[in-house]
PDB file with one MODEL, atoms N, CA, C and O in Angstrom:
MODEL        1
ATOM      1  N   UNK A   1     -44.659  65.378 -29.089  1.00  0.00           N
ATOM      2  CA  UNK A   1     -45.311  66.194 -30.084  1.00  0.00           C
ATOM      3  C   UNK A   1     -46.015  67.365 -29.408  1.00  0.00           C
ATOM      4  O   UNK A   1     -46.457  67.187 -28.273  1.00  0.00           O
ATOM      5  N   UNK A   2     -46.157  68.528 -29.997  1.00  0.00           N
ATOM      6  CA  UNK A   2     -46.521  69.659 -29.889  1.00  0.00           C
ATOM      7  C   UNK A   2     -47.954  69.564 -29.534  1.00  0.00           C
ATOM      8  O   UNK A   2     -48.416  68.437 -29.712  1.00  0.00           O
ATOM      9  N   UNK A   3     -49.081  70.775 -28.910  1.00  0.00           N
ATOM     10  CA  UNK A   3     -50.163  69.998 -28.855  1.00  0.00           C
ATOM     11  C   UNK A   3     -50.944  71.629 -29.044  1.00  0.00           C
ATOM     12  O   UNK A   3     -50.948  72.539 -28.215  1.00  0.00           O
ATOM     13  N   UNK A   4     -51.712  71.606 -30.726  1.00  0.00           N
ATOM     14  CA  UNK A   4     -52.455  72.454 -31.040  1.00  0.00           C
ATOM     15  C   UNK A   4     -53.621  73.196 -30.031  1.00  0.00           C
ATOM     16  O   UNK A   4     -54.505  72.588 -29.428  1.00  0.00           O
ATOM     17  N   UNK A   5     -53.399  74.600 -30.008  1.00  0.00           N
ATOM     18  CA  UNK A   5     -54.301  75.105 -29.200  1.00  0.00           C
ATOM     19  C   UNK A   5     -55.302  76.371 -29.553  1.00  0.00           C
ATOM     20  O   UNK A   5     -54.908  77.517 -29.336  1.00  0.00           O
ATOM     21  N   UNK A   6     -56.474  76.146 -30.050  1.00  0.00           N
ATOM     22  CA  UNK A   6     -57.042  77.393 -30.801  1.00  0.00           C
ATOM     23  C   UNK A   6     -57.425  78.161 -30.006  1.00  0.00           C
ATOM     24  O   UNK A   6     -57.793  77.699 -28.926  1.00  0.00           O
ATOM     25  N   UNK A   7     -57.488  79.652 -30.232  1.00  0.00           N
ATOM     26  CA  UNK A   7     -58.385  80.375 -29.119  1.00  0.00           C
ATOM     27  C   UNK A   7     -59.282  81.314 -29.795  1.00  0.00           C
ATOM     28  O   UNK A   7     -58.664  82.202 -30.381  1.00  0.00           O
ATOM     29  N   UNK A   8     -60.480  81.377 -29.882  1.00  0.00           N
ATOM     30  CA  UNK A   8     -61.655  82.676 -30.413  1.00  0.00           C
ATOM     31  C   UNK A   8     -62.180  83.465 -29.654  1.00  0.00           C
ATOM     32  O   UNK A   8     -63.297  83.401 -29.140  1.00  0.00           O
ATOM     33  N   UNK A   9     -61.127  84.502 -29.520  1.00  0.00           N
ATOM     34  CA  UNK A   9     -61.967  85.687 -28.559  1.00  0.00           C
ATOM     35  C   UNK A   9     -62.654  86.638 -29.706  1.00  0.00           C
ATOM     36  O   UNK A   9     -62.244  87.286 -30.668  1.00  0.00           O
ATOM     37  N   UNK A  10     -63.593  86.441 -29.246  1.00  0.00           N
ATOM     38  CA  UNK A  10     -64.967  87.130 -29.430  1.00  0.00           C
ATOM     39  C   UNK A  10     -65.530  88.745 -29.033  1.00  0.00           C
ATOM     40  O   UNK A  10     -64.850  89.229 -28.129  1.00  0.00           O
ATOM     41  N   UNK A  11     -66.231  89.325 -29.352  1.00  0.00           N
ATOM     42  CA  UNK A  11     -66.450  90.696 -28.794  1.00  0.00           C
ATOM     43  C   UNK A  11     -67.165  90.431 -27.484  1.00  0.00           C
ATOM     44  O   UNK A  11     -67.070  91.316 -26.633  1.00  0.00           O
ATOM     45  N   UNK A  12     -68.033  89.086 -27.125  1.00  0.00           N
ATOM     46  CA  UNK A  12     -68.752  89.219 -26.281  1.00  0.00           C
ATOM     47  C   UNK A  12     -68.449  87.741 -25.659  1.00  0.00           C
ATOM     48  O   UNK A  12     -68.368  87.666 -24.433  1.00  0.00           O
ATOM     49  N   UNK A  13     -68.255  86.404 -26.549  1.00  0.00           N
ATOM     50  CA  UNK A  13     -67.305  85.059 -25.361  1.00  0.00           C
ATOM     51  C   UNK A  13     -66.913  84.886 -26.285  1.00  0.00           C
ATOM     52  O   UNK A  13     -67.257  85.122 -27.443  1.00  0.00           O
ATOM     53  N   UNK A  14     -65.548  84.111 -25.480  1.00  0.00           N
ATOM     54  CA  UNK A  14     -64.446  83.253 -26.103  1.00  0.00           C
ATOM     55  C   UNK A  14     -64.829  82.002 -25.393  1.00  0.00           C
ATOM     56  O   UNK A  14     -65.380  81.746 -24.322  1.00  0.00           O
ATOM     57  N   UNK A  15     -64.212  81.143 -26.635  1.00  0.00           N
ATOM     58  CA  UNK A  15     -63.716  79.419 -26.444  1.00  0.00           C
ATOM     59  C   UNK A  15     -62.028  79.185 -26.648  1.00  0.00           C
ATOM     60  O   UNK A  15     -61.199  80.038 -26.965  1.00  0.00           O
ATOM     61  N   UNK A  16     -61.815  77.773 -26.362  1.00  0.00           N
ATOM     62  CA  UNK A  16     -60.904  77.334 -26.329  1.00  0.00           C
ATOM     63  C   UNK A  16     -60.493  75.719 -26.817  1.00  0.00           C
ATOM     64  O   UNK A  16     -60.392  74.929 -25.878  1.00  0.00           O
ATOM     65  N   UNK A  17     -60.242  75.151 -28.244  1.00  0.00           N
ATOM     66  CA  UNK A  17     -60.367  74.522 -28.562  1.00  0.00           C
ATOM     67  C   UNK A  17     -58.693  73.601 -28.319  1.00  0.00           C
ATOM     68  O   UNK A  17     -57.628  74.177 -28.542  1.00  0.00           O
ATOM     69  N   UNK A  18     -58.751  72.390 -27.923  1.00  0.00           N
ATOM     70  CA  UNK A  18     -57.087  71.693 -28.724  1.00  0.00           C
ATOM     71  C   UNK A  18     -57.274  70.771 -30.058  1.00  0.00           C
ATOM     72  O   UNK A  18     -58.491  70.594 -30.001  1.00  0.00           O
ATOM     73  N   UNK A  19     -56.930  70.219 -30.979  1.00  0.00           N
ATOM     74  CA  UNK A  19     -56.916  69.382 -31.811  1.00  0.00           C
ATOM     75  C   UNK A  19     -55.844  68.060 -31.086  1.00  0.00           C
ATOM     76  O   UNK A  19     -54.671  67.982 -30.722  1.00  0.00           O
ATOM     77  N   UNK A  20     -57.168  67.049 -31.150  1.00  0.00           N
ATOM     78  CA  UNK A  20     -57.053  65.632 -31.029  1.00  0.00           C
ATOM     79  C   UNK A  20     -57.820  64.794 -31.938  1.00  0.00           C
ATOM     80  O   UNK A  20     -59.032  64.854 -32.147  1.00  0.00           O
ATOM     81  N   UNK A  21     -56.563  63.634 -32.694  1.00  0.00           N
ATOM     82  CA  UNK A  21     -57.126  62.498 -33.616  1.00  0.00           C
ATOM     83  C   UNK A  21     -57.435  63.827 -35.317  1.00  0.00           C
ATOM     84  O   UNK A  21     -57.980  63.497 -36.370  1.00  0.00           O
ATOM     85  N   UNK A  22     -56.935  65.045 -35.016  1.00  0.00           N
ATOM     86  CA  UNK A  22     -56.792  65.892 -36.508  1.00  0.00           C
ATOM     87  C   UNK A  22     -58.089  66.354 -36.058  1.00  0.00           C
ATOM     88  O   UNK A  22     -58.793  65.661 -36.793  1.00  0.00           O
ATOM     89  N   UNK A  23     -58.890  67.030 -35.373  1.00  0.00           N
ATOM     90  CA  UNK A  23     -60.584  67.211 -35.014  1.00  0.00           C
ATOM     91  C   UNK A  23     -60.155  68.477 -33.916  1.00  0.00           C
ATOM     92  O   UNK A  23     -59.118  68.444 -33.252  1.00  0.00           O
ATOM     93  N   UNK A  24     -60.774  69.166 -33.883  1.00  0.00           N
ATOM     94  CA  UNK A  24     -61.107  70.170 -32.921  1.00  0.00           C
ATOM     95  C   UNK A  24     -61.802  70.075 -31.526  1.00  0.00           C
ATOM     96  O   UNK A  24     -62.993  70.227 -31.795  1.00  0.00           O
ATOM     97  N   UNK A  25     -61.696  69.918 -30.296  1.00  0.00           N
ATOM     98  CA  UNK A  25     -62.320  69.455 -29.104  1.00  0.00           C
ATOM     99  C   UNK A  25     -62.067  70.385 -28.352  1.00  0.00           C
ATOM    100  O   UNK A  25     -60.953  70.670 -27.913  1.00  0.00           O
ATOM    101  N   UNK A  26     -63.285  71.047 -28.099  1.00  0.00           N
ATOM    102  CA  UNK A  26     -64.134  72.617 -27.299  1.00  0.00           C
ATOM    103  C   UNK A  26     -63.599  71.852 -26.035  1.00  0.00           C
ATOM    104  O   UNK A  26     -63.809  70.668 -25.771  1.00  0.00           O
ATOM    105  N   UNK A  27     -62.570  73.123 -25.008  1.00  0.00           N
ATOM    106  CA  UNK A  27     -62.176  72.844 -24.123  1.00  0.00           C
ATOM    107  C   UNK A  27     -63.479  73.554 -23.024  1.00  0.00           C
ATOM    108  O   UNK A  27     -63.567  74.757 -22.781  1.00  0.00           O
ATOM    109  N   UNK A  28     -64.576  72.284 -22.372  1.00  0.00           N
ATOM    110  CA  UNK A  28     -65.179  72.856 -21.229  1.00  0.00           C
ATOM    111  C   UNK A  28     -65.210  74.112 -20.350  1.00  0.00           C
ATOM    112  O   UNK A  28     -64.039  74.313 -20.029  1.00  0.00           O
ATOM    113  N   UNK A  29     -65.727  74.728 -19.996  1.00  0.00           N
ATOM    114  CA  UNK A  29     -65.433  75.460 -18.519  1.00  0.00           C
ATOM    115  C   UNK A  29     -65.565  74.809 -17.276  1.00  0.00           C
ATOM    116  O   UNK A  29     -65.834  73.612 -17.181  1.00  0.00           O
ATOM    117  N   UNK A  30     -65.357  75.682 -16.175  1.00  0.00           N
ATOM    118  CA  UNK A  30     -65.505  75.076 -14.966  1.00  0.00           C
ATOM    119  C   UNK A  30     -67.143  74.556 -15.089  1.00  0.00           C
ATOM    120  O   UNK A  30     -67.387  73.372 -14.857  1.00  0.00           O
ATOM    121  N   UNK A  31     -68.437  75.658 -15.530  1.00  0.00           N
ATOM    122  CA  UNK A  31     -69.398  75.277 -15.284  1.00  0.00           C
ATOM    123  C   UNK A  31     -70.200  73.929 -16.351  1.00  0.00           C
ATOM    124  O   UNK A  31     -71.289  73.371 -16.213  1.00  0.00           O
ATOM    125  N   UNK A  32     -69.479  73.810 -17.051  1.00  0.00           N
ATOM    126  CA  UNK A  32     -69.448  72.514 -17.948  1.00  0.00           C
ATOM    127  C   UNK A  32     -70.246  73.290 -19.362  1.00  0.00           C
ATOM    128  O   UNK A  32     -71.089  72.780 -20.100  1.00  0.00           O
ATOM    129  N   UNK A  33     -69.741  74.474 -19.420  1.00  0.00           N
ATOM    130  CA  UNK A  33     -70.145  74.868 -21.174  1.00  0.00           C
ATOM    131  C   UNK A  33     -68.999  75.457 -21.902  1.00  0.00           C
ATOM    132  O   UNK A  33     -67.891  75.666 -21.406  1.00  0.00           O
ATOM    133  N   UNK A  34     -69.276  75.652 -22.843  1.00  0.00           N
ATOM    134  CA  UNK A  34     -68.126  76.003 -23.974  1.00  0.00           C
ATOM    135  C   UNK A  34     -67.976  77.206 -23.877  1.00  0.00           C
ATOM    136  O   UNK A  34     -66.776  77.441 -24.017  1.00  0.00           O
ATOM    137  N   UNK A  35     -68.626  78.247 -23.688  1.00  0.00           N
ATOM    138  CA  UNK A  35     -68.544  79.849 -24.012  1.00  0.00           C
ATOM    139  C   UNK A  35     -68.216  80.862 -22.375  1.00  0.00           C
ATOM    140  O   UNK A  35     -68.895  80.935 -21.351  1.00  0.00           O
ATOM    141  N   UNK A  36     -67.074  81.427 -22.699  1.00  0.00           N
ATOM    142  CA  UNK A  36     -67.099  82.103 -21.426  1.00  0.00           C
ATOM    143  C   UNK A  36     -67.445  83.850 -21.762  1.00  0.00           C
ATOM    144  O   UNK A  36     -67.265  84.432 -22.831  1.00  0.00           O
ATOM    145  N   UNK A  37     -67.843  84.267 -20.817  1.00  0.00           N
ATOM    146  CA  UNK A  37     -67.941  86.062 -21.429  1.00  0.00           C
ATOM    147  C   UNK A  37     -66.889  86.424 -21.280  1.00  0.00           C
ATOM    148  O   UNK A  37     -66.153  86.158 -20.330  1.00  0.00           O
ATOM    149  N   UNK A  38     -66.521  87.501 -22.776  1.00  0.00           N
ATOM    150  CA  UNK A  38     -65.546  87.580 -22.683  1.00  0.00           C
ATOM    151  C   UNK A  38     -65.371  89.252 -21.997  1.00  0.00           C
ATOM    152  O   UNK A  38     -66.028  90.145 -22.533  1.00  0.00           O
ATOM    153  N   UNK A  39     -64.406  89.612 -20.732  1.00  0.00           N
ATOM    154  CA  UNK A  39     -64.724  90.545 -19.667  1.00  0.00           C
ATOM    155  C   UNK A  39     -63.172  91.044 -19.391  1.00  0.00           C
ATOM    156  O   UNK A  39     -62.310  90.176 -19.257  1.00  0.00           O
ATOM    157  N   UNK A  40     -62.880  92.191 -19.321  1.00  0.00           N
ATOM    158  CA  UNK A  40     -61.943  93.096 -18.878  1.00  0.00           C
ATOM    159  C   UNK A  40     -62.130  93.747 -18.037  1.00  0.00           C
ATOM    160  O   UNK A  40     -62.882  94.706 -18.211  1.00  0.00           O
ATOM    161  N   UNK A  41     -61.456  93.490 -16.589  1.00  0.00           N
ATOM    162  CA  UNK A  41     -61.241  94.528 -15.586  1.00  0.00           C
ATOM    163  C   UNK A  41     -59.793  95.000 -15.363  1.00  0.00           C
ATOM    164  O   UNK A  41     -58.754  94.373 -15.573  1.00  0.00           O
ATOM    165  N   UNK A  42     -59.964  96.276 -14.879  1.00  0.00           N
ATOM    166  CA  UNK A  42     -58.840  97.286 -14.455  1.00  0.00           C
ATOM    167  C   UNK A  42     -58.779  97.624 -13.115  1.00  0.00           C
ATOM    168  O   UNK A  42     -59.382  98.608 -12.687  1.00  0.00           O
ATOM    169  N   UNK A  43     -58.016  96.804 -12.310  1.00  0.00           N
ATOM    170  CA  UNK A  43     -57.668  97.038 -10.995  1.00  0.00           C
ATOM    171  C   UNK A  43     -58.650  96.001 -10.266  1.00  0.00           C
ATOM    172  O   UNK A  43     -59.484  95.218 -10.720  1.00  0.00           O
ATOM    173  N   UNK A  44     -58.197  96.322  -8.851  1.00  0.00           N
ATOM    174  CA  UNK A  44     -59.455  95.241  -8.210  1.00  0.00           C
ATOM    175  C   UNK A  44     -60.562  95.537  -7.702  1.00  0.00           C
ATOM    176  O   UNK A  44     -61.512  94.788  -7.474  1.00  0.00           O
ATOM    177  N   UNK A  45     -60.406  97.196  -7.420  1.00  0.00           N
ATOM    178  CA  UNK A  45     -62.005  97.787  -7.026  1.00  0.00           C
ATOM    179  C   UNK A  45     -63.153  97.458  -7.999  1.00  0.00           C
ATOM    180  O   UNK A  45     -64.312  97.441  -7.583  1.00  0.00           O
ATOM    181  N   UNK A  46     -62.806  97.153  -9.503  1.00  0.00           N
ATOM    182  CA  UNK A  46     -63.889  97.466 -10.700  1.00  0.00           C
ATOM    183  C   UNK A  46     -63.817  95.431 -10.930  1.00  0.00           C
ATOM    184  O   UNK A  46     -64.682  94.848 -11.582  1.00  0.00           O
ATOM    185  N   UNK A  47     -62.826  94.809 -10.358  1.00  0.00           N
ATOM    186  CA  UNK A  47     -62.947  93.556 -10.513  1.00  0.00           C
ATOM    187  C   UNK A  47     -64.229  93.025 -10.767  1.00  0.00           C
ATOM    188  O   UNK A  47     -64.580  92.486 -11.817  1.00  0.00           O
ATOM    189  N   UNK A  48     -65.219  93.285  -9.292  1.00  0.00           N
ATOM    190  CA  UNK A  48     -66.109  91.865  -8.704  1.00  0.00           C
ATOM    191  C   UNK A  48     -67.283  92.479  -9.311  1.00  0.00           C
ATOM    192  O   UNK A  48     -68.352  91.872  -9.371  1.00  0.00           O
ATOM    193  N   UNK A  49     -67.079  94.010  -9.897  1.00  0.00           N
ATOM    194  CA  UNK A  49     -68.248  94.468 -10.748  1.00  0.00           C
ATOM    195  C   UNK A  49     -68.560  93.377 -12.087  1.00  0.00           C
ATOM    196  O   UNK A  49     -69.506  92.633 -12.345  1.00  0.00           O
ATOM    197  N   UNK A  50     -67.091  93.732 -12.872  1.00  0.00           N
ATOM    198  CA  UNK A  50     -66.890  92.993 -14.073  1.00  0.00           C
ATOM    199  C   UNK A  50     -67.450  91.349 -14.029  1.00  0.00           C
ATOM    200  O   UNK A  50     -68.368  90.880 -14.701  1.00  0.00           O
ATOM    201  N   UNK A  51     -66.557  90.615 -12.977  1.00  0.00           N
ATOM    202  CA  UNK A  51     -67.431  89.274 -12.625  1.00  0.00           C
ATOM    203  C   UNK A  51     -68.555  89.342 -12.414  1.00  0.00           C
ATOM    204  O   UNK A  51     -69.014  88.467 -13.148  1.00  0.00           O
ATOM    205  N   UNK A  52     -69.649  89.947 -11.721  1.00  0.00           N
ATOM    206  CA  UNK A  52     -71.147  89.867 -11.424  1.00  0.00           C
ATOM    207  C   UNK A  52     -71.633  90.043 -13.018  1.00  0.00           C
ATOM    208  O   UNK A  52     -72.376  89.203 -13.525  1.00  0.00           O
ATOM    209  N   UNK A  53     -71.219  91.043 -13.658  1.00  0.00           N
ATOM    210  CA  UNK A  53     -71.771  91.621 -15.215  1.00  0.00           C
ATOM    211  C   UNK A  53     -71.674  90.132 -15.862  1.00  0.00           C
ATOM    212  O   UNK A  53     -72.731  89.583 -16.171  1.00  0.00           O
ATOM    213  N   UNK A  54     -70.207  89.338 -16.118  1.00  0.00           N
ATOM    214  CA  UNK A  54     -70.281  88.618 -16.864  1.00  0.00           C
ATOM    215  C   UNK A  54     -71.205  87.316 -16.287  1.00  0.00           C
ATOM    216  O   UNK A  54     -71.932  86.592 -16.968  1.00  0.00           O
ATOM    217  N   UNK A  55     -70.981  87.246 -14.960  1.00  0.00           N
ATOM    218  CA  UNK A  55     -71.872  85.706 -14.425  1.00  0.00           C
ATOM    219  C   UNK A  55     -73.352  86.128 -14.666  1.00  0.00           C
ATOM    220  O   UNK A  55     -74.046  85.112 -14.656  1.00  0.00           O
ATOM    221  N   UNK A  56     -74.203  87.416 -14.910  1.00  0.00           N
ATOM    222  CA  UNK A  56     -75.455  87.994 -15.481  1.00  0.00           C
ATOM    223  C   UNK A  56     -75.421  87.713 -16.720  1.00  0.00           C
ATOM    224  O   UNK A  56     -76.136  86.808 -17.150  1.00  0.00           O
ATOM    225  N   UNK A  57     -74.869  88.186 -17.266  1.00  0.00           N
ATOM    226  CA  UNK A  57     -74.966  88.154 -18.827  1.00  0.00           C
ATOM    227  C   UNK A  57     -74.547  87.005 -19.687  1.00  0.00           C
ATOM    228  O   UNK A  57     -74.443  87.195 -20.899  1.00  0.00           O
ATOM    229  N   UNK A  58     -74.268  85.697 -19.113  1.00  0.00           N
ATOM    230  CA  UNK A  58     -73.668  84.537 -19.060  1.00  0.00           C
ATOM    231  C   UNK A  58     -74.502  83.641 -19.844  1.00  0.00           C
ATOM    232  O   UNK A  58     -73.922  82.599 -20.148  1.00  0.00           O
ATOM    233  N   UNK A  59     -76.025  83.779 -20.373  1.00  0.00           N
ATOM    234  CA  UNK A  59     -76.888  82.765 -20.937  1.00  0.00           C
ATOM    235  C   UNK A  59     -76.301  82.593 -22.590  1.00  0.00           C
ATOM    236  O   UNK A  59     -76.835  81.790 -23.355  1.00  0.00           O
TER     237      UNK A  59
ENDMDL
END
């Protein structure tokens, strides 16, 4: 069987849900919360900017 996968990107975080038992179950992050910022970089010079912004702005 197929295995439902929701995604809500957001203007500012996204989640990531699957459906198990017909119910919705918030797929963790690495740091053990639900919400990641949601962050666009262009190229790799502007990369580790974009990461520092979102791991700041992360509460």
């Amino acid at each position: 069987m197929a295995r439902i996968v929701g995604i809500d990107l957001g203007t500012t975080k996204w989640v990531v849900a699957v459906v198990q038992g017909g119910n919705p179950v918030v797929i963790p992050t690495a740091a053990g919360g639900t919400l990641c910022p949601s962050i666009v970089a262009f190229g790799v010079r502007h990369r580790h900017r974009c990461v520092e912004a979102g791991v700041a702005g992360s509460d």
